[in-house]
Structure formats: C-alpha cells, structure tokens
DSSP file (Angstrom, degrees, kcal/mol; ACC not computed):
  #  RESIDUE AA STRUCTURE BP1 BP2  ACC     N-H-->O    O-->H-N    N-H-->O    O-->H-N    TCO  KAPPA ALPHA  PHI   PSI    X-CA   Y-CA   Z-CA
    1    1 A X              0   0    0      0, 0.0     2,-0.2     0, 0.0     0, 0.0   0.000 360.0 360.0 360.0 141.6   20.1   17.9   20.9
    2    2 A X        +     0   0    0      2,-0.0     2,-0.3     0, 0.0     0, 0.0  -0.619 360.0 160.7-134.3 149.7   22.6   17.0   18.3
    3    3 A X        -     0   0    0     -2,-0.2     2,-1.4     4,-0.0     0, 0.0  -0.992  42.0 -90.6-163.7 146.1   21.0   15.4   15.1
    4    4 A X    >   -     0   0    0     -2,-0.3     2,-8.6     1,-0.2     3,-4.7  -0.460  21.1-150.7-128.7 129.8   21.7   14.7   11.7
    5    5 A X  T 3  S+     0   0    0     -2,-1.4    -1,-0.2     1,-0.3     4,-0.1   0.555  94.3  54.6 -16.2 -10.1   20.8   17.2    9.2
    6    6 A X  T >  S+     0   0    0     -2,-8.6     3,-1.6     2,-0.2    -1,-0.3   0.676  93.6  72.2-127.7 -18.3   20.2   14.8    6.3
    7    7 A X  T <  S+     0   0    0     -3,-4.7    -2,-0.2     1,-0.2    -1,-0.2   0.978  82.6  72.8 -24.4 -70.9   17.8   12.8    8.4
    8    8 A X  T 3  S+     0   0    0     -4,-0.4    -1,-0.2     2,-0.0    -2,-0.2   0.422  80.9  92.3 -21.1 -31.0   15.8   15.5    7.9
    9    9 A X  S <  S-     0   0    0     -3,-1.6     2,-0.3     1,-0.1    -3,-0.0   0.043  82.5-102.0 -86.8-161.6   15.2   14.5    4.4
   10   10 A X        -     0   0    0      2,-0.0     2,-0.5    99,-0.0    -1,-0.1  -0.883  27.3-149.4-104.2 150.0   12.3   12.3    3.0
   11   11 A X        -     0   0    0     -2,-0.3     2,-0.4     2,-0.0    -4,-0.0  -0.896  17.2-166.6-110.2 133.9   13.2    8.8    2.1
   12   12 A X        -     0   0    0     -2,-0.5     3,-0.1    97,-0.1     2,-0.1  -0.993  14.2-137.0-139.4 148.8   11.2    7.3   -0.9
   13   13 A X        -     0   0    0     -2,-0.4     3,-0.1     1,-0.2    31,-0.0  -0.356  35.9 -88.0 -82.6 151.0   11.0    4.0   -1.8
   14   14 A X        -     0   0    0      1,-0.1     2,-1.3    -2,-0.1    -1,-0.2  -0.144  46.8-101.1 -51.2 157.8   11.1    2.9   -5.7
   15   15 A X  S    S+     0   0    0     -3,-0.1     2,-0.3    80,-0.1    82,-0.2  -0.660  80.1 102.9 -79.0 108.0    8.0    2.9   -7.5
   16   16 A X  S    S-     0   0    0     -2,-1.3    80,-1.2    78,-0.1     2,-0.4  -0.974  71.9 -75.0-162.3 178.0    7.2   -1.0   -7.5
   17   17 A X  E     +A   95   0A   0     -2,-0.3     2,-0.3    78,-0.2    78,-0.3  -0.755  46.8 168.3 -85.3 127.2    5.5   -4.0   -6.3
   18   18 A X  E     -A   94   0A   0     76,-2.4    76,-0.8    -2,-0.4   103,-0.0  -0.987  40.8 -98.8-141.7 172.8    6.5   -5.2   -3.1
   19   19 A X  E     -A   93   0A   0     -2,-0.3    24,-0.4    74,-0.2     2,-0.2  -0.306  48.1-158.6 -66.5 167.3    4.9   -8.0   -0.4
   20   20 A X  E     -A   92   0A   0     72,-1.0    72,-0.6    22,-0.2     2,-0.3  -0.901  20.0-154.8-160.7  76.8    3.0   -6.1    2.3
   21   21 A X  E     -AB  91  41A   0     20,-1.2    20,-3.5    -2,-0.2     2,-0.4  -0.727  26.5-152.9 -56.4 127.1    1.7   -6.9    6.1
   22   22 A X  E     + B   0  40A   0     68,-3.1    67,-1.0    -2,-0.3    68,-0.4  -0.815  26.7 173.7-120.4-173.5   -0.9   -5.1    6.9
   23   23 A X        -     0   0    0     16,-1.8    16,-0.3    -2,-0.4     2,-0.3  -0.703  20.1-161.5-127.1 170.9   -2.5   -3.6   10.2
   24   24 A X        -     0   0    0     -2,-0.2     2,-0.4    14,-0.2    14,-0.2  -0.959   3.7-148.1-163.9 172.8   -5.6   -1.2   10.2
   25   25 A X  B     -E   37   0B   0     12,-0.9    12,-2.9    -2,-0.3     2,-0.5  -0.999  18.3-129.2-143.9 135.2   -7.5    1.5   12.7
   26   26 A X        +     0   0    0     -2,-0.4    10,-0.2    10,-0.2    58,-0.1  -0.645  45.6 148.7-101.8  82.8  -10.4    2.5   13.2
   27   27 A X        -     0   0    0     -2,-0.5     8,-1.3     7,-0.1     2,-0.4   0.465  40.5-109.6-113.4-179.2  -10.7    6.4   13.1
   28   28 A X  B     -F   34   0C   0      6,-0.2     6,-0.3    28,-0.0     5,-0.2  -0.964  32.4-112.3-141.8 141.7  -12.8    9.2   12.3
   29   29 A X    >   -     0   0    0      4,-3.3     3,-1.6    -2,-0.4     6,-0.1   0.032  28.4-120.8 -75.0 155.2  -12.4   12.0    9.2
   30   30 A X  T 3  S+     0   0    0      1,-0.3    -1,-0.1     2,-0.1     0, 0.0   0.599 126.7  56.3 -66.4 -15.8  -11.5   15.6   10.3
   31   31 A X  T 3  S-     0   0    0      2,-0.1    -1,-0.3     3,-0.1     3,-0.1   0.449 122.1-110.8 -85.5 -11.8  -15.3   15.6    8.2
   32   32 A X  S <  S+     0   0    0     -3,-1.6    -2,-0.1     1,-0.5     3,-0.1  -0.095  74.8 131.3  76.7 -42.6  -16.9   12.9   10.7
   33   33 A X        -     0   0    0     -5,-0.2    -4,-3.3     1,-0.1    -1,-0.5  -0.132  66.5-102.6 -80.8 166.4  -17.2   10.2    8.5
   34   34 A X  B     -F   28   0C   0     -6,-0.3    23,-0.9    -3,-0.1     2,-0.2  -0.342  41.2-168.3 -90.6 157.6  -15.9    7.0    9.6
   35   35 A X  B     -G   56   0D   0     -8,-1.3     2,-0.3    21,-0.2    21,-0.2  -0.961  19.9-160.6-154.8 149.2  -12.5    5.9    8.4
   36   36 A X        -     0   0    0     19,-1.0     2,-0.5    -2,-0.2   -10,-0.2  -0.943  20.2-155.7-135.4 118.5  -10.5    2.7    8.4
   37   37 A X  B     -E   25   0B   0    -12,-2.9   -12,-0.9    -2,-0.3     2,-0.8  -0.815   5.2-164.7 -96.0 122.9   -6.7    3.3    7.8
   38   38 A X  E     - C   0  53A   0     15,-2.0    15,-2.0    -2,-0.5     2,-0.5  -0.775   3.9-171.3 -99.0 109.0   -4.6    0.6    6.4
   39   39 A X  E     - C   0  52A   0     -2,-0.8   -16,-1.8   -16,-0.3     2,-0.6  -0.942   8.8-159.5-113.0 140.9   -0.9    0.9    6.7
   40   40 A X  E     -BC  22  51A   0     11,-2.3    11,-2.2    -2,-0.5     2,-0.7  -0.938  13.0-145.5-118.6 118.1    1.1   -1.9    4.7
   41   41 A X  E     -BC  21  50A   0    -20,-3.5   -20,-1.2    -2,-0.6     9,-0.2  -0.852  20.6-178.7-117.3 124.5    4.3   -2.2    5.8
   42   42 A X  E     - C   0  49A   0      7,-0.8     7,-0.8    -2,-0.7     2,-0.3   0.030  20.5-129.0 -68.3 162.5    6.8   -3.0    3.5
   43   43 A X  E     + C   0  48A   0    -24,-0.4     2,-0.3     5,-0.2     5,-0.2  -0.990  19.4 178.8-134.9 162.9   10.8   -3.6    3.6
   44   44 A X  E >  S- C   0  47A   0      3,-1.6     3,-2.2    -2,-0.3   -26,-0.0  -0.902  81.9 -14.4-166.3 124.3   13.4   -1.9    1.3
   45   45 A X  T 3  S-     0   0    0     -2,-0.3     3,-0.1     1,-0.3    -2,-0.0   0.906 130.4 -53.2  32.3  59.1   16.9   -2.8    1.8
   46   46 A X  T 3  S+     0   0    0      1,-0.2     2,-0.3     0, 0.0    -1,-0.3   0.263 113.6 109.8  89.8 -32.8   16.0   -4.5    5.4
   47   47 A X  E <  S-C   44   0A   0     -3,-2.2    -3,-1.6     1,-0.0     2,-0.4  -0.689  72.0-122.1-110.0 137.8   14.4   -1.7    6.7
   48   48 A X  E     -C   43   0A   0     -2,-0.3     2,-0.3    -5,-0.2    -5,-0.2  -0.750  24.6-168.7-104.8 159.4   10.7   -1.6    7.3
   49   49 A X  E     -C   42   0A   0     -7,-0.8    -7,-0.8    -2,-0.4     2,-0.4  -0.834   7.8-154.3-120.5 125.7    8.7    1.3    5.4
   50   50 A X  E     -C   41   0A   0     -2,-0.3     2,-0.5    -9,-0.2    -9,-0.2  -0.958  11.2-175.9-119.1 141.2    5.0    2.0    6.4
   51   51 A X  E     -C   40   0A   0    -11,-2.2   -11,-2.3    -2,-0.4     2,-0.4  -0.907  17.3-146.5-112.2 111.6    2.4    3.7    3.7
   52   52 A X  E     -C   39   0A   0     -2,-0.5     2,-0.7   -13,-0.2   -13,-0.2  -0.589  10.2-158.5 -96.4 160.9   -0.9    4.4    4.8
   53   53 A X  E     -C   38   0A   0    -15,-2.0   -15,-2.0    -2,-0.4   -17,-0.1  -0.953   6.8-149.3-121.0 117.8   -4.1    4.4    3.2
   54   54 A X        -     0   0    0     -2,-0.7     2,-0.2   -17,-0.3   -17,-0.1  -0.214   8.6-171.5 -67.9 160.6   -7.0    6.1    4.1
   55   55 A X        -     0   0    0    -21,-0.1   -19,-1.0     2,-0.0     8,-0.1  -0.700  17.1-173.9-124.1 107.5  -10.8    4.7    3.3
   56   56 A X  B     -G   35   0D   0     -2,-0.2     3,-0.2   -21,-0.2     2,-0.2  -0.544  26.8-121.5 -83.9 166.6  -13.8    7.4    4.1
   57   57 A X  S    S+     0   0    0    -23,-0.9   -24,-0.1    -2,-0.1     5,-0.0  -0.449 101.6  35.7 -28.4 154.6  -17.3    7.0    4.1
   58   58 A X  S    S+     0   0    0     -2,-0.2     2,-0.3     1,-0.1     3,-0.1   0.394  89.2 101.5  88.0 -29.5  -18.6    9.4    1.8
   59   59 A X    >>  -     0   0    0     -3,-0.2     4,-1.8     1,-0.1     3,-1.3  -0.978  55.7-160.1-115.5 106.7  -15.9    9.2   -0.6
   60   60 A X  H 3> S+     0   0    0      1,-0.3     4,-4.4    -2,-0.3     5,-0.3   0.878  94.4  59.8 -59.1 -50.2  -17.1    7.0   -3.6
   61   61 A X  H 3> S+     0   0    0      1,-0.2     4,-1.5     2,-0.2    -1,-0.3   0.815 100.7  49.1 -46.5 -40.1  -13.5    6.8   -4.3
   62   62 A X  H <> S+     0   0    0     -3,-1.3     4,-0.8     2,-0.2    -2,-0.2   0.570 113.6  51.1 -56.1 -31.9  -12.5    5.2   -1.1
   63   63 A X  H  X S+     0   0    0     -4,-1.8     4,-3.0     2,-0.2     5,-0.3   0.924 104.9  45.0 -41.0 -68.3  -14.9    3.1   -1.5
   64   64 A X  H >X S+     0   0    0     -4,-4.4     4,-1.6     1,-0.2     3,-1.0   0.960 118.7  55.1 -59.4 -47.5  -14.5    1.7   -4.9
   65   65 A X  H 3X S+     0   0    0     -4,-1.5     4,-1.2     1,-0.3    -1,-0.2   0.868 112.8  37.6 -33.9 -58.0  -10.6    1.6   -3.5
   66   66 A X  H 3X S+     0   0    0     -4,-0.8     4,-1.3     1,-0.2    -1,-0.3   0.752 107.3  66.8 -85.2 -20.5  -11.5   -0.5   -0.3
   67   67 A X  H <X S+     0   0    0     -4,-3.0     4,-1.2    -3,-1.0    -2,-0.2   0.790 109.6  45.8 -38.3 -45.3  -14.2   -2.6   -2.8
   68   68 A X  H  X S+     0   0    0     -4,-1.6     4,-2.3    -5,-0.3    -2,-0.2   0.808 112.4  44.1 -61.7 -47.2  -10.7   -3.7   -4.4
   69   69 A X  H  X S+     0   0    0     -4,-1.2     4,-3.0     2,-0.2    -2,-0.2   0.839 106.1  61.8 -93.5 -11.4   -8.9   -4.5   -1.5
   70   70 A X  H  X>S+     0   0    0     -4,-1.3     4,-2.2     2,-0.2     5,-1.9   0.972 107.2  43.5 -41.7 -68.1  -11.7   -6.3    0.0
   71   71 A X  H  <5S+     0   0    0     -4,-1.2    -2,-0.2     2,-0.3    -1,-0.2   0.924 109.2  61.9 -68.1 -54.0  -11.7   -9.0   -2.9
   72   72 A X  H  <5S+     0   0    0     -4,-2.3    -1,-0.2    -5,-0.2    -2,-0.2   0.942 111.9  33.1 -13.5 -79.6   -8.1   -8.9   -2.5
   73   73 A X  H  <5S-     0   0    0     -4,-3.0    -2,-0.3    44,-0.1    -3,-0.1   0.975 111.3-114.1 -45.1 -82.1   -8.3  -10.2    1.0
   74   74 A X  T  <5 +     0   0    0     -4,-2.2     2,-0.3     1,-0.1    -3,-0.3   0.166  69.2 152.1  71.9  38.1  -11.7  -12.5    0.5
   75   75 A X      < -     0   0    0     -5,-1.9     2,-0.8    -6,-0.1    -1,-0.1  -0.847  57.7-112.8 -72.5 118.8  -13.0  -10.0    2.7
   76   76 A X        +     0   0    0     -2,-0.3     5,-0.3     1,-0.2    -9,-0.0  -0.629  34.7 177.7 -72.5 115.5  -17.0   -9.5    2.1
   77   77 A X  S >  S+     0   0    0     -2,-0.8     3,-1.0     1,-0.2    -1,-0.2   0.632  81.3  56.3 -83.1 -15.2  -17.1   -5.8    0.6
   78   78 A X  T 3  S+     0   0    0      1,-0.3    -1,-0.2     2,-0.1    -2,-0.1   0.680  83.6  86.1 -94.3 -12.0  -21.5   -6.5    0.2
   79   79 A X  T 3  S-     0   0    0      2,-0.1    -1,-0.3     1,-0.1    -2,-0.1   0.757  98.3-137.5 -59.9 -23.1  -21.6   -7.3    3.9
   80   80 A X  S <  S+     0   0    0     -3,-1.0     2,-0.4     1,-0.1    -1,-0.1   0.569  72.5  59.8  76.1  -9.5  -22.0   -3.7    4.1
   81   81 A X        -     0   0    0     -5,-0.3     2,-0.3     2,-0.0    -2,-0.1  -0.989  57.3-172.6-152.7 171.9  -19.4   -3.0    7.3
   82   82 A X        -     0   0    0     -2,-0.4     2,-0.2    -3,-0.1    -5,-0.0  -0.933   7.3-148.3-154.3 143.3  -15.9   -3.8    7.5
   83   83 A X        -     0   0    0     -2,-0.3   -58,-0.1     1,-0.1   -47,-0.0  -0.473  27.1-113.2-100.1-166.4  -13.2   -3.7   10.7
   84   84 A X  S >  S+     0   0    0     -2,-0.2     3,-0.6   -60,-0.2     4,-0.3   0.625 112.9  60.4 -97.3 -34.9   -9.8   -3.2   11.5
   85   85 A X  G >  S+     0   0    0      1,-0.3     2,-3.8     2,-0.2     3,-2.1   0.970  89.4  64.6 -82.2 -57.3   -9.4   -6.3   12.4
   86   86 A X  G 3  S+     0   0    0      1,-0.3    -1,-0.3     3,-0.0     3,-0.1   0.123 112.3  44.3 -67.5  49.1  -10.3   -8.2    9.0
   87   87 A X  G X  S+     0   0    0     -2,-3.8     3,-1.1    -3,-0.6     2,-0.9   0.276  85.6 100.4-127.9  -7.7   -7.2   -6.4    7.7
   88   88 A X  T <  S+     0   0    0     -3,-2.1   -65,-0.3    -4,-0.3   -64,-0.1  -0.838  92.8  10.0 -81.9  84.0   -4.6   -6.9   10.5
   89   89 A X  T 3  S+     0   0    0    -67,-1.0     2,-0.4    -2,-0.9    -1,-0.2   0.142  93.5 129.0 156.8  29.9   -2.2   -9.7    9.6
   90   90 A X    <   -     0   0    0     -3,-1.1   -68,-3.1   -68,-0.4    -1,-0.3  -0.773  48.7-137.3 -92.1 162.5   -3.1  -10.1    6.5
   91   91 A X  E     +A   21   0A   0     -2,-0.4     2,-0.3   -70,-0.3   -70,-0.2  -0.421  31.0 144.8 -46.8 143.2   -0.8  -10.2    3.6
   92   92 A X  E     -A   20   0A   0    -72,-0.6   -72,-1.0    -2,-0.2     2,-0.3  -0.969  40.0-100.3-174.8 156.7   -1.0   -8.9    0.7
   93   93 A X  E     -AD  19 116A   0     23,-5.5    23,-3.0    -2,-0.3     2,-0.4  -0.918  31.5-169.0-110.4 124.4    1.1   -7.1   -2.5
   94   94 A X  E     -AD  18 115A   0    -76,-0.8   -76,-2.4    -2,-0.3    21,-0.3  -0.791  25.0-141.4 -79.8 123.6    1.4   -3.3   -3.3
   95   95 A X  E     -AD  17 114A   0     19,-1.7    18,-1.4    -2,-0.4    19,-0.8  -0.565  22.0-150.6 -73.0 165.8    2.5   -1.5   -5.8
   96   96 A X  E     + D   0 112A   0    -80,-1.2     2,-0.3    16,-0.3    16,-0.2  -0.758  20.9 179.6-148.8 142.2    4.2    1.4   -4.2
   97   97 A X  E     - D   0 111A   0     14,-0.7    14,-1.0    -2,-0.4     2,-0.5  -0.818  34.2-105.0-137.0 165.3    4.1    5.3   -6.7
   98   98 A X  E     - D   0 110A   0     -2,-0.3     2,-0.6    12,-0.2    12,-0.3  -0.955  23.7-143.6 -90.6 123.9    5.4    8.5   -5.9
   99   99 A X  E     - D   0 109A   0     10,-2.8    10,-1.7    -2,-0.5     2,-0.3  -0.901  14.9-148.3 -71.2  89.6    2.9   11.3   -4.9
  100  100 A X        -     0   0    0     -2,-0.6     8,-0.1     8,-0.2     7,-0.1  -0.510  15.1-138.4 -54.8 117.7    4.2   14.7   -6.3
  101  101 A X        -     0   0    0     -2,-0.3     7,-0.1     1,-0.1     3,-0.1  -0.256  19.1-169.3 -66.3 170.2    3.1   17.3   -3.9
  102  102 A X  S    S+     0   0    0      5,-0.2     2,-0.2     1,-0.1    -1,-0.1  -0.005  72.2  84.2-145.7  46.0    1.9   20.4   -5.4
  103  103 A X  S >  S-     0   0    0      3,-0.4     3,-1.7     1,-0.0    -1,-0.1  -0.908  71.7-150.8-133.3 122.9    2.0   22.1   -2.1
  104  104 A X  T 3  S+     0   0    0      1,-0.3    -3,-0.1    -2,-0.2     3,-0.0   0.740  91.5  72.2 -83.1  -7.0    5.8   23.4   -1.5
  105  105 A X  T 3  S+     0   0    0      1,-0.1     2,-0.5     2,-0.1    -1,-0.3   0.874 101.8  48.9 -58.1 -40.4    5.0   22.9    2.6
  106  106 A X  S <  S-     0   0    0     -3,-1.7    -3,-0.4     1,-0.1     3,-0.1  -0.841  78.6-125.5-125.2 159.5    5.3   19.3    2.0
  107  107 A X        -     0   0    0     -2,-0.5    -5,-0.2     1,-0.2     2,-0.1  -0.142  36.2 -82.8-100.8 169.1    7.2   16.8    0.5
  108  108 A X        -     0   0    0     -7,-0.1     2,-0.3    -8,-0.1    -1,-0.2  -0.325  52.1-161.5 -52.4 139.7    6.6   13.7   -2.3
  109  109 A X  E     -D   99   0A   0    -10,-1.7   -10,-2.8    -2,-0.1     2,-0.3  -0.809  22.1-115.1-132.4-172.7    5.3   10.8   -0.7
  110  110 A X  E     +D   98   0A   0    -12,-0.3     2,-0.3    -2,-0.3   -12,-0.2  -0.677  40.4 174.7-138.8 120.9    5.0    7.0   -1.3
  111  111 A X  E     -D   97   0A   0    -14,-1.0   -14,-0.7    -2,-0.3     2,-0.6  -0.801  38.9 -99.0-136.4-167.2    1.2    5.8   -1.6
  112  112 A X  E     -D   96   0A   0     -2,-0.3   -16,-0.3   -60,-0.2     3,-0.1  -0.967  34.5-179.9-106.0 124.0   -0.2    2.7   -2.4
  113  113 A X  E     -     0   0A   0    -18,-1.4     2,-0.3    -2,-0.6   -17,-0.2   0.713  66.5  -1.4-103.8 -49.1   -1.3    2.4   -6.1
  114  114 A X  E     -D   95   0A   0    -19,-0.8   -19,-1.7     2,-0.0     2,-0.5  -0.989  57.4-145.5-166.4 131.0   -2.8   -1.2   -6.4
  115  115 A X  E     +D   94   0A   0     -2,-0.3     2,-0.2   -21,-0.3   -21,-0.2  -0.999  24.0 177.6-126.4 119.7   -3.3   -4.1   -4.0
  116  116 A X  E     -D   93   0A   0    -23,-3.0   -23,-5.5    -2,-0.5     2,-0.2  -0.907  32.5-108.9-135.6 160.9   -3.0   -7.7   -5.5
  117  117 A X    >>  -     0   0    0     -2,-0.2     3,-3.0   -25,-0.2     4,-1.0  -0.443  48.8 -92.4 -82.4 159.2   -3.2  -11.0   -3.9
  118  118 A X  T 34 S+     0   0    0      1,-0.3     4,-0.4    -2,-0.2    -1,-0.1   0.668 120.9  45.9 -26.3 -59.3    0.0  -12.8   -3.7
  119  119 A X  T 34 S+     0   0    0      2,-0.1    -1,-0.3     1,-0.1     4,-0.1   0.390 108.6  58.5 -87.0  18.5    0.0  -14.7   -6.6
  120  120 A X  T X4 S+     0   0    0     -3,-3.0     3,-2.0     2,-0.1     4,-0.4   0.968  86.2  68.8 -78.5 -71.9   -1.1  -11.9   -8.9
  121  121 A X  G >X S+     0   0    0     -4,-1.0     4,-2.1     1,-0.3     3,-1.7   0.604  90.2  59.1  -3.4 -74.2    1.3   -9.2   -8.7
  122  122 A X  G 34>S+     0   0    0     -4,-0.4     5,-1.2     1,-0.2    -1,-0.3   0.604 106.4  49.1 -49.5 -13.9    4.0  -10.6  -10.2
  123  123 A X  G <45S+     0   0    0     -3,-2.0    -1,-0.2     3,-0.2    -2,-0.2   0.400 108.0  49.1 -95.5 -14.2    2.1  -11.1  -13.4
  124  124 A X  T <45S+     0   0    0     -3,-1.7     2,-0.4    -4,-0.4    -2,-0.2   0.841 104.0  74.5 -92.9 -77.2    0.5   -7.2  -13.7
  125  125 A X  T  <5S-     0   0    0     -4,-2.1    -2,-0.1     1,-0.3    -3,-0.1   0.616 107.3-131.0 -19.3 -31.4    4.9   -6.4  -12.9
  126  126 A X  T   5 -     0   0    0     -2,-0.4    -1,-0.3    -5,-0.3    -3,-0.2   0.922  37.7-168.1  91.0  19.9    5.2   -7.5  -16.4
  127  127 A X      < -     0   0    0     -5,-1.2    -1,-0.1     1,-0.0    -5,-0.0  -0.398  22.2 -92.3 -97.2 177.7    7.7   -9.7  -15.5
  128  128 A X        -     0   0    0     -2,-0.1     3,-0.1    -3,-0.1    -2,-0.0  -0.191  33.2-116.6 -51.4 148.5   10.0  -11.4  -17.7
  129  129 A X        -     0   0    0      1,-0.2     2,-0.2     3,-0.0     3,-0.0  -0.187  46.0-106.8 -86.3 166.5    9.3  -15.5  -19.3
  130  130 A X        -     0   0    0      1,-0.1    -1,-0.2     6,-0.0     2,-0.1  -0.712  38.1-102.1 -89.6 169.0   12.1  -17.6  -17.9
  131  131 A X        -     0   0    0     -2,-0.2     2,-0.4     4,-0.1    -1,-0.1  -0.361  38.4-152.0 -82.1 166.4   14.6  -18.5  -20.6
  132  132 A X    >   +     0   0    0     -2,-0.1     3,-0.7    -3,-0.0     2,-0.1  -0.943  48.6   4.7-136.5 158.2   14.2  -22.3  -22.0
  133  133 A X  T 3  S-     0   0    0     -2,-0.4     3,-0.4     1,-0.2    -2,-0.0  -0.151 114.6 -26.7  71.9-162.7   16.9  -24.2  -23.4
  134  134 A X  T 3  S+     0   0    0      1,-0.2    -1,-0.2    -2,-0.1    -3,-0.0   0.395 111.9  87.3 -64.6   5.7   20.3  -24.1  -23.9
  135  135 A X    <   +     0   0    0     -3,-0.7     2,-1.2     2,-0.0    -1,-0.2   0.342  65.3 116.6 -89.3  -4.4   20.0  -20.1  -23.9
  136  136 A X        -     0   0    0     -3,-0.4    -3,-0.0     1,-0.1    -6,-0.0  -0.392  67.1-133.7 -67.4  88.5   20.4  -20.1  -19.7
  137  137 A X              0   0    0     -2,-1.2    -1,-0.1     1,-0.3    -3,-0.0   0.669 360.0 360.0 -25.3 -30.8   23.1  -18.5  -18.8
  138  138 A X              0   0    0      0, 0.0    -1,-0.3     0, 0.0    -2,-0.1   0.364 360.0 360.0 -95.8 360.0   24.9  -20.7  -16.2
C-alpha cells in the first residue's frame, strides 16, 4: 500500500464557532453506564469535520453538559430520559477548542466547548457592530 506520509498527521480545526448538524448513538460506557454520543459535524474549507461528544450517566458533568444542550435543542432535559433520535437532524452552533493531550501516545484534538442555538452564537463570538454612516467602506 502506497500512502501519504503527511496524512498521517492530525488535522485541527480553528478554535471557533461554527453551524453544526448533529446525529447521535446510543451506546454503553466501557464503566456500564448508559451513554448517548453526539457527533456535530461541521465544515471547514468544504470539507466536513466530525467532533464527538460523549454524555454518561453517572457523570454529573455530562449531565450538567447534556442539561445545556437539551435547552439548546427545546429538548425536555426534566423528562428524565433522552434518545438518539431527539438529536439527529437537528441543528445547532459549536464552538469548536483545542484539547491538549497530556498523554504523548495521542495527539490534540478538537472538542466541542459550548452549544448555542442558532441565533445566539454569533452574539457570545463577540462579534463586531456593523459600521453606520458614511464610515462604510464601499
């Protein structure tokens, strides 16, 4: 097999917000616990990127995490259960981080920071007013 070496390497995406499909599965932890993994796939110059996310039972974090993205959706987090399916085609925006590893076996990855509904994001980005007046470039 013939290949090329620089494949090989890990591709990471900037750290930013960007729009999101997501899918999910419904799995079980290497512990037991029940798990629903959410991968949001993303595009970055054309090409699509998916970053998964994990949610345990068990883990208060994963919880409070999936409490977030629930309310995101309008998914009821109090309902006490959740599927795969009330996350699979929805929409949604992530901000996207770098994961340092601090194991030299494996590389930086790309996680999921923050999930906001559509018209939020752009306003946590920080982004810029538009200009008013004669100040407009064009």
């Amino acid at each position: 097999m013939k290949y090329n070496p620089k494949d090989g390497d890990p591709i990471l995406l900037p750290e930013k917000w960007y729009d999101a499909t997501l899918t999910a599965e419904e799995r079980v932890s290497s512990k037991g616990n029940d798990m629903i993994v959410v991968t949001s796939r993303v595009y970055h110059d054309g090409l699509p990127v998916d970053i998964l996310t994990y949610f345990v039972t068990g883990n208060p974090s994963s919880i409070n995490r999936l409490k977030k993205l629930c309310a995101v959706l309008g998914i009821n987090f109090d309902a006490g259960e959740v599927t795969a399916d009330m996350f699979s085609g929805k929409g949604c925006r992530v901000e996207v981080k770098i994961q340092k590893s601090t194991d030299p076996q494996w590389d930086d990855k790309n996680v999921v920071a923050y999930f906001a509904s559509t018209g939020s994001a752009p306003a946590a980005m920080g982004s810029p007013p538009p200009p008013e007046g004669d100040d407009v470039p064009f």
